[in-house]
C-alpha positions in Angstrom: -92.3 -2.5 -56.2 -94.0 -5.8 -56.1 -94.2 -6.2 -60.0 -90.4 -6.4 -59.6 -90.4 -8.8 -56.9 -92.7 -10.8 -58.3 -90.4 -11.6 -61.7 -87.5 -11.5 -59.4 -88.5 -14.6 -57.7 -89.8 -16.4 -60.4 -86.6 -15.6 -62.4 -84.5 -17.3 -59.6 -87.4 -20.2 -59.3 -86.7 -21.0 -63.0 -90.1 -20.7 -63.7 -91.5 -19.1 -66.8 -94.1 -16.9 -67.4 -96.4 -19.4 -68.9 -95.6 -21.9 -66.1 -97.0 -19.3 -63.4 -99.9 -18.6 -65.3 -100.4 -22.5 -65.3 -100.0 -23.3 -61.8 -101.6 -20.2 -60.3 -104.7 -20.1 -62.6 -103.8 -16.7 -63.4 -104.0 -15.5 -67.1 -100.5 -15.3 -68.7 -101.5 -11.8 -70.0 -102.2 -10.7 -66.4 -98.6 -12.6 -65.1 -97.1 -9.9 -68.2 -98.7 -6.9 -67.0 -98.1 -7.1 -63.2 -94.6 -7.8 -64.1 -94.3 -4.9 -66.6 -95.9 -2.8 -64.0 -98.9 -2.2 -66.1 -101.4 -4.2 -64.4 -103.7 -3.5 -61.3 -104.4 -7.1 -59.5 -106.6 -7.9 -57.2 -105.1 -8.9 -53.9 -106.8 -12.3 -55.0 -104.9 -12.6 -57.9 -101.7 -11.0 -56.5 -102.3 -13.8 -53.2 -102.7 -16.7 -56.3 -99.2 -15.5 -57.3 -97.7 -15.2 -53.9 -98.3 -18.9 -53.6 -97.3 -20.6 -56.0 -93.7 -18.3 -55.6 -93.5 -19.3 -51.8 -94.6 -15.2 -50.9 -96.8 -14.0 -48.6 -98.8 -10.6 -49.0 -99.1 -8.3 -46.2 -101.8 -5.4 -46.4 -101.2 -2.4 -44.3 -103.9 0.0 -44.2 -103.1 3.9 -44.4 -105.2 6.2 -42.6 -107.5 3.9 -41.3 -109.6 6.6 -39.6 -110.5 8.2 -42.7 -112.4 5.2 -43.4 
């Protein structure tokens, strides 16, 4: 689940929750969501994130011919 990778690699970055929310211009109440699982980012947002914890996002589209 990416709400667990997400705190996972900020856990091991040292990086609080309020210092994410800083740097990636993210609201700390949306940082607490995603990582409770609660929250429904944008890729945006979830990309914002991914940055300033050295991730990348890859999208992979499911049945792309029922488009």
């Amino acid at each position: 689940m990416i709400y667990k990778k997400i705190k996972e690699r900020r856990t091991v970055l040292g990086i609080t929750q309020q210092d994410l929310a800083d740097i990636s211009g993210v609201a700390l109440r949306t940082i607490k969501q995603i990582e409770t699982g609660k929250g429904n980012p944008s890729v945006k947002t979830l990309d914002k994130i991914a940055n300033v914890l050295g991730m990348h996002i890859d999208l992979v589209i499911k049945n792309p011919g029922n488009i």
